[in-house]
C-alpha positions as CSV (number, residue, x, y, z in Angstrom):
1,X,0.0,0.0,0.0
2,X,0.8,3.5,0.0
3,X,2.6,5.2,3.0
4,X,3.3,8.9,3.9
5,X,6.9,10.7,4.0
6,X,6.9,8.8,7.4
7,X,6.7,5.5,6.6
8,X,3.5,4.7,7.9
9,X,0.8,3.9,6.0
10,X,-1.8,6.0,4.8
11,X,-5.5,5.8,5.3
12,X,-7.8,6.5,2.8
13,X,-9.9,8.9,3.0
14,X,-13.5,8.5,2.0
15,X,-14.9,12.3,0.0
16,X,-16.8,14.1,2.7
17,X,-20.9,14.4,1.0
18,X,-22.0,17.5,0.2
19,X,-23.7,19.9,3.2
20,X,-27.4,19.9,2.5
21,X,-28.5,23.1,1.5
22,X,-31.1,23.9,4.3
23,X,-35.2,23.5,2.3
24,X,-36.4,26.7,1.8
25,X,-39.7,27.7,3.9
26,X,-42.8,28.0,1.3
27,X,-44.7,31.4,1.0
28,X,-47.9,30.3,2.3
29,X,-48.7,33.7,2.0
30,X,-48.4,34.8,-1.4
31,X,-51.2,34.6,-4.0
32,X,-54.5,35.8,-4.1
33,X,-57.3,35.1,-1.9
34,X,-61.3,35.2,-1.6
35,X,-63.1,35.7,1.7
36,X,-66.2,36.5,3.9
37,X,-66.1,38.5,6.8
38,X,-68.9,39.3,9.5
39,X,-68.6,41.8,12.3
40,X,-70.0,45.1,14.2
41,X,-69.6,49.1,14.2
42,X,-69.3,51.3,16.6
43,X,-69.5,55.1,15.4
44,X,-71.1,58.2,16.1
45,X,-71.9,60.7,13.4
46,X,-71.8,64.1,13.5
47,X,-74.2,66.6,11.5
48,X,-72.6,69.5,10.1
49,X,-75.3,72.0,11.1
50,X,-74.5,72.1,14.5
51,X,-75.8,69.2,16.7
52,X,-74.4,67.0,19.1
53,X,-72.7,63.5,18.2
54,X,-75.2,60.6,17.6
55,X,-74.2,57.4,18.5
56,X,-74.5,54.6,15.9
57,X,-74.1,50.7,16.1
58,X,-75.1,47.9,14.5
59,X,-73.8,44.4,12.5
60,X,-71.8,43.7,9.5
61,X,-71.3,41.1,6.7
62,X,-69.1,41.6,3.4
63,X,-66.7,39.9,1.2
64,X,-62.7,40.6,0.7
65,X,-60.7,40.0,-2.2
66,X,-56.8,40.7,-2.4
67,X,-53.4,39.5,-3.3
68,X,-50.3,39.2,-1.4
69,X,-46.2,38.9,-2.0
70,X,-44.1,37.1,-0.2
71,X,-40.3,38.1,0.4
72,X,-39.1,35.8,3.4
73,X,-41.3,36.7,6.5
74,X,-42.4,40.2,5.0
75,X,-45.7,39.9,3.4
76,X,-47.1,43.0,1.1
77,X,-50.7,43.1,-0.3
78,X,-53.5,44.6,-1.4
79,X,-57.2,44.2,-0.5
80,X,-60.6,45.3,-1.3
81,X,-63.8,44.8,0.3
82,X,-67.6,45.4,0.3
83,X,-69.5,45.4,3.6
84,X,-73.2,45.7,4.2
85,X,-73.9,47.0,7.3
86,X,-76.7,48.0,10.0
87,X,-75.2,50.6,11.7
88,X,-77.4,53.3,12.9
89,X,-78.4,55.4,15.7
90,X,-80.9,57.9,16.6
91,X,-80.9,60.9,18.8
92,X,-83.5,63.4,20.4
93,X,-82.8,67.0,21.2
94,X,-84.0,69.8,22.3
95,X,-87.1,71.3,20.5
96,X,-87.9,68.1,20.3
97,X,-85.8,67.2,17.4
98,X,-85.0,63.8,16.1
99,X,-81.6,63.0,14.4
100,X,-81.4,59.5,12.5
101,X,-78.2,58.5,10.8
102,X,-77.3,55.3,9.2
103,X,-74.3,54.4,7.7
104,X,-76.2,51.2,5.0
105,X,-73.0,50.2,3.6
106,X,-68.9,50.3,3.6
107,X,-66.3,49.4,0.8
108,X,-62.4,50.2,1.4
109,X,-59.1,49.5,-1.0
110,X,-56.3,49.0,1.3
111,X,-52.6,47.9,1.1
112,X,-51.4,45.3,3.7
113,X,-48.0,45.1,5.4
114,X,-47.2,42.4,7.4
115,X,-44.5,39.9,9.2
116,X,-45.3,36.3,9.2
117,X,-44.1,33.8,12.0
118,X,-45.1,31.0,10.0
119,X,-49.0,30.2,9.6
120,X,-49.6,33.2,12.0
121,X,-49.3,36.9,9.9
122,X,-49.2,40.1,12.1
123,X,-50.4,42.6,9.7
124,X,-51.2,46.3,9.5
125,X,-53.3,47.9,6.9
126,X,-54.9,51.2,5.4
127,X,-55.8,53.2,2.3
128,X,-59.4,54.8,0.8
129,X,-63.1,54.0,1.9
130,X,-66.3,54.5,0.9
131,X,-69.6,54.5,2.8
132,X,-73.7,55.1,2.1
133,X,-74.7,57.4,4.8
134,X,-78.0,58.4,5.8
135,X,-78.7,61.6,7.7
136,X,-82.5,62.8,8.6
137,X,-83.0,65.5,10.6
138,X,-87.0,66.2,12.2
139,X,-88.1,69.2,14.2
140,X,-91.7,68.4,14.0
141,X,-92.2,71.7,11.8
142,X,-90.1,70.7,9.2
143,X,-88.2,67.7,8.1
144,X,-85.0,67.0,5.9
145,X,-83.3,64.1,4.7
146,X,-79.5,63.9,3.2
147,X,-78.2,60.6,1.5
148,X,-74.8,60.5,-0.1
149,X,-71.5,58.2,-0.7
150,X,-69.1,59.7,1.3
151,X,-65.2,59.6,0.9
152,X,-62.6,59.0,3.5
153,X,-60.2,56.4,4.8
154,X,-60.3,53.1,6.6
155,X,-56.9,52.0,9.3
156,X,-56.4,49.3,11.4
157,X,-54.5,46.2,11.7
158,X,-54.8,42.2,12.5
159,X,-53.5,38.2,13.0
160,X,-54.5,35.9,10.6
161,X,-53.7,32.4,11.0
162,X,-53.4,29.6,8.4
163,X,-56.1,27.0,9.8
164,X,-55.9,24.2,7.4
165,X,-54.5,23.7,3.8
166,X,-56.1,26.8,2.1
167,X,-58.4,28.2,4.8
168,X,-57.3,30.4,7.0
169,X,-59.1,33.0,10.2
170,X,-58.1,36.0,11.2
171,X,-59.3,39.4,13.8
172,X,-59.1,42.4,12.4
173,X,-59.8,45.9,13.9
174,X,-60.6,49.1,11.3
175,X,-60.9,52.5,11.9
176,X,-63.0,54.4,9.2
177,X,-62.9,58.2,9.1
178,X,-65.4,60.0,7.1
């Protein structure tokens, strides 16, 4: 056999494998998505011609549609939703005067930043909303009634959690300014 500069003789030596490259995480996060989402309001409106603050509340059921990117944890998206809502409130002043606003229906377009920790996303979210509201105003002697689309912004954030292969849940908390 063969022996080193020493004499002794040499071992052979097997070639070392290649280091595994560590698997790369998937983006379970990326792509587009459909949802449903159900919820309540709580508001208050304020009339422009100089009355207190009524206090609206009510339910909420819409749909969501978006699509996200995926760079390592970081996910970036953009979502947009209609909402049907019940949201109202009525208020009696002085005079006696009656105030009833109603806010029928809510749609937003928002981007979405977030950091994933695997199935769970901590995300925060904002951009341009939309709402039907309903103002009437009675004083008995007369009586006036305003319905428009009005423009403002929705801002909030939330965790969504993958649940099981394509489904996932989340909790989500929006401000809407209008």
């Amino acid at each position: 056999g063969r022996r080193g500069l020493d004499g002794t003789p040499r071992r052979q030596v097997s070639p070392q494998p290649y280091a595994s490259v560590p698997p790369v995480r998937p983006s379970i996060w990326q792509g587009m998505y459909v949802g449903g989402h159900g919820g309540y309001s709580i508001g208050t409106a304020t009339p422009s011609y100089g009355f207190d603050t009524v206090d609206m509340s009510g339910g909420a059921l819409g749909a969501h549609i978006g699509f996200n990117f995926q760079r390592g944890d970081w996910v970036f998206g953009l979502e947009g939703d209609g909402t049907w809502s019940d949201t109202s409130g009525s208020r009696t002043f002085t005079g006696p005067t009656i105030v009833d606003a109603s806010a029928d229906w809510t749609s937003s377009l928002r981007g979405r930043i977030g950091y994933a920790f695997g199935p769970v996303l901590f995300y925060a979210t904002g951009g341009a909303a939309f709402t039907g509201f309903d103002l009437s105003v009675n004083t008995g002697a007369a009586w006036s009634r305003a319905e428009e689309t009005v423009f403002g912004y929705a801002a909030g954030g939330g965790i969504e959690a993958r649940l099981n292969g394509n489904w996932s849940g989340r909790i989500e908390a929006l401000h809407y300014g209008f």
